[in-house]
TORKOL-4160 file (C-alpha; in steps of 0.2 Angstrom, whole numbers, padded with zeros to 4 digits, m for minus):
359
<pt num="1" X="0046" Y="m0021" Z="0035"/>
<pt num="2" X="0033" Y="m0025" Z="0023"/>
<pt num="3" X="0012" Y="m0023" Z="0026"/>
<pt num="4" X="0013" Y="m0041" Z="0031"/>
<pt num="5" X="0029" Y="m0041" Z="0041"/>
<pt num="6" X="0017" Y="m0027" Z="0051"/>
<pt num="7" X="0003" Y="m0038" Z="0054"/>
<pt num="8" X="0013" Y="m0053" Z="0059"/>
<pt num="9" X="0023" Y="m0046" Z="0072"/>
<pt num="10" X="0017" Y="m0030" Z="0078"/>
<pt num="11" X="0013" Y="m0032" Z="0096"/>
<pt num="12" X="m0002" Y="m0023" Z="0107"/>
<pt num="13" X="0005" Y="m0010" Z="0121"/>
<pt num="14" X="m0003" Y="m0001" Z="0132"/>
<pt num="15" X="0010" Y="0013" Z="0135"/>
<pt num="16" X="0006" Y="0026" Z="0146"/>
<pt num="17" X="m0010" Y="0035" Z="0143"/>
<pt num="18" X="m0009" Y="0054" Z="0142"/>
<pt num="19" X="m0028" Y="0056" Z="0133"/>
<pt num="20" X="m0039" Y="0070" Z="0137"/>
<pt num="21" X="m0054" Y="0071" Z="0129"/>
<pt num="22" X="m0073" Y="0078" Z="0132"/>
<pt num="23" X="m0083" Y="0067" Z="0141"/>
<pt num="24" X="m0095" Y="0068" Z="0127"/>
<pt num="25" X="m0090" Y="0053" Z="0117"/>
<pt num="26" X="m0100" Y="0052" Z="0105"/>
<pt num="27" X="m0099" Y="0071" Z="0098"/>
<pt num="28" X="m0095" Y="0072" Z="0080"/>
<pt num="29" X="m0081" Y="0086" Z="0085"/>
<pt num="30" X="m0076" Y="0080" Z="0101"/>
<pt num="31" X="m0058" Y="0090" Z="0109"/>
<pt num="32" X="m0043" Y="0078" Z="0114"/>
<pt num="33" X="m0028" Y="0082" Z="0122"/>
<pt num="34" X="m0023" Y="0090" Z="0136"/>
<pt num="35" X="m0016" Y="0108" Z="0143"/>
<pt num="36" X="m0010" Y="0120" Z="0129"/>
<pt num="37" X="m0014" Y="0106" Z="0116"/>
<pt num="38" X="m0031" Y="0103" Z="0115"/>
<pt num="39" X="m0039" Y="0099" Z="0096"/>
<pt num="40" X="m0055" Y="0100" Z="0089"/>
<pt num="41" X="m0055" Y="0083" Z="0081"/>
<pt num="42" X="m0064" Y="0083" Z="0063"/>
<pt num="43" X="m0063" Y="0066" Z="0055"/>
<pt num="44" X="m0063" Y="0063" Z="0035"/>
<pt num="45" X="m0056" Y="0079" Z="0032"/>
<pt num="46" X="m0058" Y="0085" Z="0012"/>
<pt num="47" X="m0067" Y="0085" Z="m0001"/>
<pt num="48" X="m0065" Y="0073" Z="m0016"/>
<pt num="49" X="m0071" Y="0071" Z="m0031"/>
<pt num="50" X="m0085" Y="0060" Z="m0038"/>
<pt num="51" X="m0074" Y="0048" Z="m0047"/>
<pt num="52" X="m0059" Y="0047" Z="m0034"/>
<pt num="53" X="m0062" Y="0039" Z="m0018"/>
<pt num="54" X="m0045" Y="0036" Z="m0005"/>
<pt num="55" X="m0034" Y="0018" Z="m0008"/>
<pt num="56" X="m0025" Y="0016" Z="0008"/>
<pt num="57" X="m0017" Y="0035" Z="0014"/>
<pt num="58" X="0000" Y="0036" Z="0016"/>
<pt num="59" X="0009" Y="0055" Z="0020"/>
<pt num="60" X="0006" Y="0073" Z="0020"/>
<pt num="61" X="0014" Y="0090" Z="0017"/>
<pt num="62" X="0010" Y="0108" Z="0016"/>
<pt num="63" X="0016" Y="0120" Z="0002"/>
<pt num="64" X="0019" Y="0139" Z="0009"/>
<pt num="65" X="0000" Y="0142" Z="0004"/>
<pt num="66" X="m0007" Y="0131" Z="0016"/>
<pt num="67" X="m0010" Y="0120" Z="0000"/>
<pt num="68" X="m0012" Y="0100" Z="0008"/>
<pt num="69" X="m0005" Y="0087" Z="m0003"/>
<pt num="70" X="m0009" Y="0068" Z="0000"/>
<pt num="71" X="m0004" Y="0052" Z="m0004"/>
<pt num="72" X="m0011" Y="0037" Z="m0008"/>
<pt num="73" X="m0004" Y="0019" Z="m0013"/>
<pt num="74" X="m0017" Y="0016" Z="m0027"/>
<pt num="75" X="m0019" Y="m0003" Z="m0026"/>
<pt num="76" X="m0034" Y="m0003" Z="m0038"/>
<pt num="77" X="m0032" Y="m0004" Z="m0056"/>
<pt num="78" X="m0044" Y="0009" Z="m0058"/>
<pt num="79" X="m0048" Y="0025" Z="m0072"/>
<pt num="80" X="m0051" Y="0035" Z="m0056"/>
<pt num="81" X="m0038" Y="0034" Z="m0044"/>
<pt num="82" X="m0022" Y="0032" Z="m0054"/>
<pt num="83" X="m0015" Y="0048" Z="m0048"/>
<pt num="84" X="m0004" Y="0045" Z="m0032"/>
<pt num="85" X="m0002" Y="0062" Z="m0025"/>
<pt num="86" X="m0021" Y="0075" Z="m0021"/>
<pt num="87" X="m0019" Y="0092" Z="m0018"/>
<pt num="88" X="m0032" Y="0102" Z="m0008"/>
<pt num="89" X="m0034" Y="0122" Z="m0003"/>
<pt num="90" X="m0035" Y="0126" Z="0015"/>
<pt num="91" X="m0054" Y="0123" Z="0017"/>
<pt num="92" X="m0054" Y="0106" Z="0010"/>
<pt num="93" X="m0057" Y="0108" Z="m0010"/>
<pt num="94" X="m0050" Y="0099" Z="m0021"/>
<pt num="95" X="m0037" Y="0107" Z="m0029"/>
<pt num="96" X="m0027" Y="0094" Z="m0044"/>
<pt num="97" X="m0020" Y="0079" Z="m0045"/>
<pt num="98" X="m0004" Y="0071" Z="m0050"/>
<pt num="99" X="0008" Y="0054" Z="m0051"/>
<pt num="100" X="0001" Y="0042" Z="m0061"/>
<pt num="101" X="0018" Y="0035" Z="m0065"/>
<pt num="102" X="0022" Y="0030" Z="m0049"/>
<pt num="103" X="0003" Y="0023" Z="m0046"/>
<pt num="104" X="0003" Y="0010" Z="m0033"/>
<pt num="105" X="0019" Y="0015" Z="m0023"/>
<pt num="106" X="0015" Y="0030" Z="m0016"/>
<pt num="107" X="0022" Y="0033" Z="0002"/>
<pt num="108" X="0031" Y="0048" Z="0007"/>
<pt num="109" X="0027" Y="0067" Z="0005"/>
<pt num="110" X="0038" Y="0083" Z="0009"/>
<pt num="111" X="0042" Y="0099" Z="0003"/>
<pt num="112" X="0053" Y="0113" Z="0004"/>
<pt num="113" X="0057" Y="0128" Z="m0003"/>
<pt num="114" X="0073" Y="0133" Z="m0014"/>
<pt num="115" X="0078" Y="0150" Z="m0018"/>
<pt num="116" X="0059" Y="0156" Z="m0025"/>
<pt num="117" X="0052" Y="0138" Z="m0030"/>
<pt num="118" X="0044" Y="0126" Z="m0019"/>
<pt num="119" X="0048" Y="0108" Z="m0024"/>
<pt num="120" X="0041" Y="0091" Z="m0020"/>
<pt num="121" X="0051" Y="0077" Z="m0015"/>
<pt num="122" X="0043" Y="0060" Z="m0014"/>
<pt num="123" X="0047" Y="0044" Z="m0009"/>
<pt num="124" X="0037" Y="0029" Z="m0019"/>
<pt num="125" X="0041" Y="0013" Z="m0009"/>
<pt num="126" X="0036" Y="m0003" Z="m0022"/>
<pt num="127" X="0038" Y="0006" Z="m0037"/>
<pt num="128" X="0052" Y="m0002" Z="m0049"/>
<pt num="129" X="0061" Y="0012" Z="m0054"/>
<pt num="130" X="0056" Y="0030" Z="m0049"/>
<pt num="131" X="0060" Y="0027" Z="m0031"/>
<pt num="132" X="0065" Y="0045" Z="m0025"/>
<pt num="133" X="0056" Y="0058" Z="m0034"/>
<pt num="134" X="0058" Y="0077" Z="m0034"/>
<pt num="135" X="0045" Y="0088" Z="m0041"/>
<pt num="136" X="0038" Y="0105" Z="m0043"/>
<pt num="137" X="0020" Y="0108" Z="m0036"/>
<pt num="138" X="0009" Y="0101" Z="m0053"/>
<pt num="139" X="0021" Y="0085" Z="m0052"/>
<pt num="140" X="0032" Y="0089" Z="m0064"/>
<pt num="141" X="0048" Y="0081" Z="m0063"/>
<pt num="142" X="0064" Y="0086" Z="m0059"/>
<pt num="143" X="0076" Y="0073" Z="m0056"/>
<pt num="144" X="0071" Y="0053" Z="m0051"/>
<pt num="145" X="0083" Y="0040" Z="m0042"/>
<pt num="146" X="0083" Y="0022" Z="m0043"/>
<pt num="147" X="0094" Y="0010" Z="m0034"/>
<pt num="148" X="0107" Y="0020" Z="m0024"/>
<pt num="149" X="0126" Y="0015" Z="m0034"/>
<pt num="150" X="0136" Y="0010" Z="m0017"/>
<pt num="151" X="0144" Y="m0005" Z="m0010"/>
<pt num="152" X="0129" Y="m0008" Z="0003"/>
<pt num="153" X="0117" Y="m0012" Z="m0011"/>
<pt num="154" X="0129" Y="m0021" Z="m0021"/>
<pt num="155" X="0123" Y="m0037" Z="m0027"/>
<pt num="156" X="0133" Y="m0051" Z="m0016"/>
<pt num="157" X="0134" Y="m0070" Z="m0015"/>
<pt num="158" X="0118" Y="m0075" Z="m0005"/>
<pt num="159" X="0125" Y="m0083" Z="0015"/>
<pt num="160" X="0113" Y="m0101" Z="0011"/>
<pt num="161" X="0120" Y="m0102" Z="m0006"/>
<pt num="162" X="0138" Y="m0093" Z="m0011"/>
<pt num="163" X="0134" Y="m0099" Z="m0029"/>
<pt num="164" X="0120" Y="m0088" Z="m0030"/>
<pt num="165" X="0121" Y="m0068" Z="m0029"/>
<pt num="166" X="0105" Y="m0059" Z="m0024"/>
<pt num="167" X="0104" Y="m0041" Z="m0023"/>
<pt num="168" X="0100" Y="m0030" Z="m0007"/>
<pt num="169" X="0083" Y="m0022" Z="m0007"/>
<pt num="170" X="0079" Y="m0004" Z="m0007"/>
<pt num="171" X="0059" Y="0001" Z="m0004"/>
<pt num="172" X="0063" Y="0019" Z="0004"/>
<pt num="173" X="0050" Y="0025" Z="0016"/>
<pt num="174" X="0050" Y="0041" Z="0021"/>
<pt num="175" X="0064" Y="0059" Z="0018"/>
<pt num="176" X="0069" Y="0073" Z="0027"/>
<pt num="177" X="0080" Y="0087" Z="0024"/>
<pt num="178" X="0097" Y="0093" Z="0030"/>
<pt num="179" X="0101" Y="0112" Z="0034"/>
<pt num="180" X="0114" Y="0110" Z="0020"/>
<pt num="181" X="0103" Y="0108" Z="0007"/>
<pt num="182" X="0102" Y="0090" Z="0005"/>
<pt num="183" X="0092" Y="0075" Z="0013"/>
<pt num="184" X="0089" Y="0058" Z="0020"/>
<pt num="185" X="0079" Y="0046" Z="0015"/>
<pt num="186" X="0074" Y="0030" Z="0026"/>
<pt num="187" X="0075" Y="0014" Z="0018"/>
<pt num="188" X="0062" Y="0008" Z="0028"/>
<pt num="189" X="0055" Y="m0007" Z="0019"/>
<pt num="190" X="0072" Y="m0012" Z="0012"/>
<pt num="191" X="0089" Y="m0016" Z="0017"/>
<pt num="192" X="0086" Y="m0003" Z="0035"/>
<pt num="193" X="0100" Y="0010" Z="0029"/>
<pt num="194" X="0100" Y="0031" Z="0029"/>
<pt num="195" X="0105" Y="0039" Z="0016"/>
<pt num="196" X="0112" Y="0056" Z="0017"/>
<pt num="197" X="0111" Y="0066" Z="m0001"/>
<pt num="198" X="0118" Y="0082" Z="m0005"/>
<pt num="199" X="0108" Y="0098" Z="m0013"/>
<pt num="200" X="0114" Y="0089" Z="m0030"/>
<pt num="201" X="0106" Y="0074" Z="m0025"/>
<pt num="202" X="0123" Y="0065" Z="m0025"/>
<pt num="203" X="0126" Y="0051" Z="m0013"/>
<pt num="204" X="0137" Y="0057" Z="0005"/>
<pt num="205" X="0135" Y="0042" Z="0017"/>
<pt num="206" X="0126" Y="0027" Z="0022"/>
<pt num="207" X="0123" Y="0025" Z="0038"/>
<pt num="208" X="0114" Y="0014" Z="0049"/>
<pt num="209" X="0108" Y="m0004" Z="0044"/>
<pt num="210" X="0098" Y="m0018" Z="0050"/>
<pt num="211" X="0100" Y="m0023" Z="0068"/>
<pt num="212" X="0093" Y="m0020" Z="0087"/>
<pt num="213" X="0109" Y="m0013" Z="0095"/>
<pt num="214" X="0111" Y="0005" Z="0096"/>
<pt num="215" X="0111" Y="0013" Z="0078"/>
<pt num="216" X="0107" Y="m0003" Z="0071"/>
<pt num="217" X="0087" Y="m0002" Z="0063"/>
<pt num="218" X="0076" Y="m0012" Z="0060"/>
<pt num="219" X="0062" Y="m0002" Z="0048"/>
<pt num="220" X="0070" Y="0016" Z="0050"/>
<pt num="221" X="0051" Y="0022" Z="0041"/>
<pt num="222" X="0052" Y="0039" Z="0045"/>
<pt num="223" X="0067" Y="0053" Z="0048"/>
<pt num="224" X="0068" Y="0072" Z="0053"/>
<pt num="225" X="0078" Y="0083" Z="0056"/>
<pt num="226" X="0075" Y="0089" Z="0074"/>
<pt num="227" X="0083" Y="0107" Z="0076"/>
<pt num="228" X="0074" Y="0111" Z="0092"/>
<pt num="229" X="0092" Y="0115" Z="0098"/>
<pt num="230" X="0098" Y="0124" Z="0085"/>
<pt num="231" X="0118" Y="0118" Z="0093"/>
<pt num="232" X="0115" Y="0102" Z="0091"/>
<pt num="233" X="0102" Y="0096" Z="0076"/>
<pt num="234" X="0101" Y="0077" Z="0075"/>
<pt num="235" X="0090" Y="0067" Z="0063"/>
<pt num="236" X="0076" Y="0059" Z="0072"/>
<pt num="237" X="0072" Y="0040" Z="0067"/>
<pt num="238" X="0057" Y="0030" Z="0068"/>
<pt num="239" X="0064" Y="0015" Z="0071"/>
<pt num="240" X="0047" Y="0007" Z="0069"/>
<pt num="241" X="0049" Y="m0012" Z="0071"/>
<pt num="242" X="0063" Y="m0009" Z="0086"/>
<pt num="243" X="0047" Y="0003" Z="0094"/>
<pt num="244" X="0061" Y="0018" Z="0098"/>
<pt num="245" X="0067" Y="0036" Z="0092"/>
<pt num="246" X="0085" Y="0035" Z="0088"/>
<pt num="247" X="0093" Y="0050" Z="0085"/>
<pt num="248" X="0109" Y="0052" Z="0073"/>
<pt num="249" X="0121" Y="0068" Z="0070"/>
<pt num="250" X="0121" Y="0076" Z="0052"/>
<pt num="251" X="0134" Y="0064" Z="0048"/>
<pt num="252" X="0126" Y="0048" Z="0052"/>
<pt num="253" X="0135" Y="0044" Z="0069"/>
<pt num="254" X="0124" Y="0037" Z="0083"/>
<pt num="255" X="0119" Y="0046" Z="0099"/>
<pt num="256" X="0104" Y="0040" Z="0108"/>
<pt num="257" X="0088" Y="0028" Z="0106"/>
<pt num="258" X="0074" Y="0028" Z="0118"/>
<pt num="259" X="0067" Y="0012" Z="0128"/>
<pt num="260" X="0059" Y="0001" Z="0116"/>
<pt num="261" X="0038" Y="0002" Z="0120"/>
<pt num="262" X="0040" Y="0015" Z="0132"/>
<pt num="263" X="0041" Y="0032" Z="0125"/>
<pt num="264" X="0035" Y="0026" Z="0108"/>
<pt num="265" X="0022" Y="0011" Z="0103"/>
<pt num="266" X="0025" Y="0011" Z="0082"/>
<pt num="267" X="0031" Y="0026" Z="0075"/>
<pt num="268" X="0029" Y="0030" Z="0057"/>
<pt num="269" X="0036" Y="0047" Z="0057"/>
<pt num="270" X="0042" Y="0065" Z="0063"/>
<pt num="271" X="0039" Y="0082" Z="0060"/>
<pt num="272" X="0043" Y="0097" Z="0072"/>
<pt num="273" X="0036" Y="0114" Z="0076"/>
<pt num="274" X="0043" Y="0126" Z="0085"/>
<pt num="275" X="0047" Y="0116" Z="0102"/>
<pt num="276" X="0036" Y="0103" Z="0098"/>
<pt num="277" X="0041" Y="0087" Z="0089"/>
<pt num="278" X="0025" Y="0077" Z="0083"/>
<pt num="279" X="0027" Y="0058" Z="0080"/>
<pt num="280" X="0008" Y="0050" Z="0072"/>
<pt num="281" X="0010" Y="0031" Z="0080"/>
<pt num="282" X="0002" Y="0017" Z="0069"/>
<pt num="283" X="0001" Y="0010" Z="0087"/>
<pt num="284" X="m0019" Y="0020" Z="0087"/>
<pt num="285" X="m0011" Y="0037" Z="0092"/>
<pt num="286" X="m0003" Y="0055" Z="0089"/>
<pt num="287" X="0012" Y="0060" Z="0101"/>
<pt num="288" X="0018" Y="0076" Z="0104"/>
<pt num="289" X="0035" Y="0077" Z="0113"/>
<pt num="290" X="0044" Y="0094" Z="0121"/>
<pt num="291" X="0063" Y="0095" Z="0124"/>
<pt num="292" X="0073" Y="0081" Z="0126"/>
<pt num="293" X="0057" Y="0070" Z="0120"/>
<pt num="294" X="0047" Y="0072" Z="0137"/>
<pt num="295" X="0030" Y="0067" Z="0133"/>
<pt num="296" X="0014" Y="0080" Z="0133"/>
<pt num="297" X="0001" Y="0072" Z="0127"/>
<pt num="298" X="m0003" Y="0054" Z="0115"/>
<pt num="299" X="m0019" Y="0061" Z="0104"/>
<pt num="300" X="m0032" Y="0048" Z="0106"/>
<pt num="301" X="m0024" Y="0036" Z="0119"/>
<pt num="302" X="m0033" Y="0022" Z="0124"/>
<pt num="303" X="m0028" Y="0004" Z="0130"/>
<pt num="304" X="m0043" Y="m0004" Z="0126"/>
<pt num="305" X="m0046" Y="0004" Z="0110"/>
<pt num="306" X="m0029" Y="0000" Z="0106"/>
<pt num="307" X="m0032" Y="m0017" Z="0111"/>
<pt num="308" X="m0050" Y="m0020" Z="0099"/>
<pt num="309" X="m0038" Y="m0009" Z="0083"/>
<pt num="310" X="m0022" Y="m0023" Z="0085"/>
<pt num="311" X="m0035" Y="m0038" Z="0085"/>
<pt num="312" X="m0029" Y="m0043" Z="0069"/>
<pt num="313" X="m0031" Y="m0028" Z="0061"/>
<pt num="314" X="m0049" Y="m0029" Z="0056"/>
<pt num="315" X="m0053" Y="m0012" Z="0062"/>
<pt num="316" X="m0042" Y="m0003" Z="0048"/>
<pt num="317" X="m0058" Y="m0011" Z="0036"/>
<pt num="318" X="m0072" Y="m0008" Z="0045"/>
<pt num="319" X="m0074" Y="0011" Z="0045"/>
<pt num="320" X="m0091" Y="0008" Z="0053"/>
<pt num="321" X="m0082" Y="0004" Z="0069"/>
<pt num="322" X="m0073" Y="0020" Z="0072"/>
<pt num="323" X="m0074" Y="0030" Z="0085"/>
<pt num="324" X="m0075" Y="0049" Z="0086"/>
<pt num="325" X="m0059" Y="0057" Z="0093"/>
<pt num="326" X="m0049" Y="0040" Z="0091"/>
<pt num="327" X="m0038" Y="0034" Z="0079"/>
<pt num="328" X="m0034" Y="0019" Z="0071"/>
<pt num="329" X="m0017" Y="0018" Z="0061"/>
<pt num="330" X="m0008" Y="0036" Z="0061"/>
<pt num="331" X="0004" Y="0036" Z="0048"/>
<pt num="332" X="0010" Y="0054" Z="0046"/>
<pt num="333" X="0003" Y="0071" Z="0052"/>
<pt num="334" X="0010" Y="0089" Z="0049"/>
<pt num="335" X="0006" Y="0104" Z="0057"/>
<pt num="336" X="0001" Y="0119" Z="0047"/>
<pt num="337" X="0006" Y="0137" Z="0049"/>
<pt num="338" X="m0009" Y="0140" Z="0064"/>
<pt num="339" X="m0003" Y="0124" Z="0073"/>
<pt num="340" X="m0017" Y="0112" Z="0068"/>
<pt num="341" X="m0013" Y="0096" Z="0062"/>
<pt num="342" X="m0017" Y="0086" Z="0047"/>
<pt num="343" X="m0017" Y="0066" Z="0052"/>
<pt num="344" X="m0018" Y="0053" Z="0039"/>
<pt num="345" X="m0023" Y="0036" Z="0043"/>
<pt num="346" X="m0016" Y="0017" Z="0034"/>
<pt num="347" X="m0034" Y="0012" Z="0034"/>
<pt num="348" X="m0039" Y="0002" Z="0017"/>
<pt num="349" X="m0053" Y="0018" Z="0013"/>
<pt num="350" X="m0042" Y="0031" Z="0018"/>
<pt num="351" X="m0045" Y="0045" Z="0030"/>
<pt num="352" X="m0039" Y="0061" Z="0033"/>
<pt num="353" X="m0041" Y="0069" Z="0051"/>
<pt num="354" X="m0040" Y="0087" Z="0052"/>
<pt num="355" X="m0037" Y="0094" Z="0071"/>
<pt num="356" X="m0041" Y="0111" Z="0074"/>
<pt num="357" X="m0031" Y="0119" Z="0090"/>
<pt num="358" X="m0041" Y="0125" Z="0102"/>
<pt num="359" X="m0029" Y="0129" Z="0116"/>
C-alpha cells in the first residue's frame, strides 16, 4: 500500500484505551504509560545540523554503542538533506551521515552483528534499483538487491488484456533477521510477499501474498522475528492494511493472525525485548505486548485524539497542533540497551520521540 492507498482507506478506530498519563497535560515531559512501563516522554529528540532539517522519518536502529541511526525519505531536491540514513551518539549529537544514492526511498533500518562487524541492512522502498541494502556502519556497501529472480515477480500476461504483460511490483518495506543467519524482507508497498534470504543473501522461499484470508497480506510493512519462546520463534507481520499480527514459522507456513481492529489499529512494525514485543501503530500510538500478545499498555492512547490526527491527515502538517505525550503517526520504535524507546514519527517535518523509562 502506497502513502495514498493510506489516506484513502485508513479508517479511524477507537480500540481499547490502555493510556496512563500525568494529569499534567500540558508538561513539556509528561510520563505515559502504565505499571512497570511508564516513560518520560521527550519529543523531537536529536540534534541536527544547520543545514539538515527532517523529510518525512521513516525507521530506527541501534548499533552495540547505543549509536541511533535514522532514516528519512528525502522528498526534496535539496543540497542539505540528500543523505537518507543520520546517525546520532546517545545524547543526541550528531554524529555522520550517509546514502545519498538511495535519496528519496529511504524506509527501513536494522542492524546486526556478524562475527566482530556490525552491518546495516536497509530496505529503500521507491528506489529503482538498490532496493535491499547491506552496509557497514559509515554506509559503505556491501552487497545491493534489485528485483528478487523468481516466478512470483515474473512478468506475466496482464488478466484485463492477455496481450499485454506487466510485471509484478516489488517496493520492500521493512527486514528482520532469522537465527540462521539470514532475513526477511516485507514487500510491503509491492506485490504483499515475504521473502526469506539466507546468510549469502540467496533467495529460500516466498511466502505469503496479497489477500485477507489467513496468511494472505495485504501490506505486510513490517516483520520480526519474535523469539520470546525460544521453542517456538515465529516471524511477526504487520499486516497493516488487514489491521492484524500474523505470525509465520521460519519457513513461511501460516499459524495465527489476530482480530482485525482489535488487538492492533495500523501497525508499521515489530521489535521485541526481552518478553516484551513493541509494535509503533500509525494508528496515533506505541503498543507493547507480553506473551501471547496480551496487551499492557497503547503509549499515547487516545479516541478522540485519534479521531482529530485521522481527519484527513492534516495533523501529520501542522506540528503546531501536537500535543505533549501523544503521538501522531508511529512508524517504528526500538528499544535501546536501558529499555527506553526511540519513536519515529511519518509526519511531513519529521520527529523523533525519545522515551525515557521510569518504572
Amino acid at each position: 500500500m502506497n502513502r495514498r492507498s493510506f489516506l484513502q482507506t485508513a479508517a479511524a478506530s477507537a480500540g481499547p484505551i490502555l493510556l496512563g498519563t500525568t494529569a499534567r497535560g500540558q508538561d513539556r515531559a509528561p510520563v505515559i504509560g502504565t505499571g512497570e512501563h511508564r516513560y518520560e516522554c521527550h519529543h523531537n529528540w536529536g540534534q541536527l545540523p544547520p543545514d539538515y532539517s527532517w523529510q518525512t522519518t521513516h525507521n530506527v536502529a541501534l548499533d552495540s554503542q547505543g549509536h541511533v541511526y535514522i532514516t528519512h525519505q528525502g522528498l526534496k531536491d535539496t543540497k542539505s538533506n540528500m543523505d537518507t540514513v543520520l546517525v546520532f551518539d546517545p545524547a543526541g549529537r550528531f554524529v555522520r551521515s550517509f546514502g545519498r544514492d538511495w535519496h528519496g526511498g529511504g524506509h527501513g533500518i536494522e542492524i546486526r552483528r556478524e562475527g566482530s562487524e556490525e552491518f546495516i541492512y536497509l530496505a529503500n522502498t521507491w528506489t529503482p534499483t538498490m532496493k535491499v541494502v547491506k552496509t557497514d556502519l559509515r554506509g559503505n556497501v556491501v552487497w545491493q538487491k534489485g528485483r528478487p529472480e523468481c516466478p512470483e515477480y515474473a512478468p506475466r500476461p496482464d488478466p484485463k488484456d492477455p496481450n499485454r504483460m506487466v510485471t509484478p511490483p516489488y517496493n520492500p518495506t521493512n527486514i528482520s533477521f532469522l537465527p540462521d543467519g539470514g532475513f526477511t524482507v516485507g514487500d510491503g508497498y509491492g506485490s504483499n510477499y515475504l521473502l526469506n534470504y539466507d546468510r549469502d543473501a540467496r533467495l529460500v522461499r516466498v511466502f505469503s501474498g496479497t489477500g485477507t484470508d489467513k496468511g494472505k497480506c495485504r501490506t505486510p510493512h513490517g516483520n520480526w522475528l519474535d523469539a520470546r519462546d525460544a521453542a517456538n520463534p515465529r516471524i511477526v507481520v504487520c499486516d497493516r492494511a488487514n489491521a492484524r499480527l500474523q505470525t509465520f514459522t521460519l519457513a513461511g507456513e501460516s499459524v495465527d493472525a489476530t482480530e482485525p481492529n482489535r488487538v492492533v489499529l495500523f501497525p508499521a512494525h515489530a521489535k521485541t525485548r526481552g518478553n516484551v514485543l513493541l509494535v509503533p501503530d500509525l494508528h496515533a500510538r506505541v503498543s507493547l505486548f507480553g506473551p501471547g500478545l496480551t496487551p499492557i499498555v497503547h503509549l499515547g492512547d487516545d479516541a478522540e485524539w485519534r479521531r482529530k490526527v485521522l481527519d484527513g491527515f492534516k495533523v501529520r502538517q501542522q506540528p503546531r497542533e501536537w500535543l505533549p505525550g501523544k503521538f501522531v503517526h508511529p512508524h517504528d520504535a526500538a528499544f535501546d540497551r536501558e529499555g527506553n524507546i526511540f519513536v519515529v514519527e511519518w509526519v511531513s517535518t519529521g520527529r523523533v520521540t525519545f522515551l525515557k523509562k521510569v518504572s
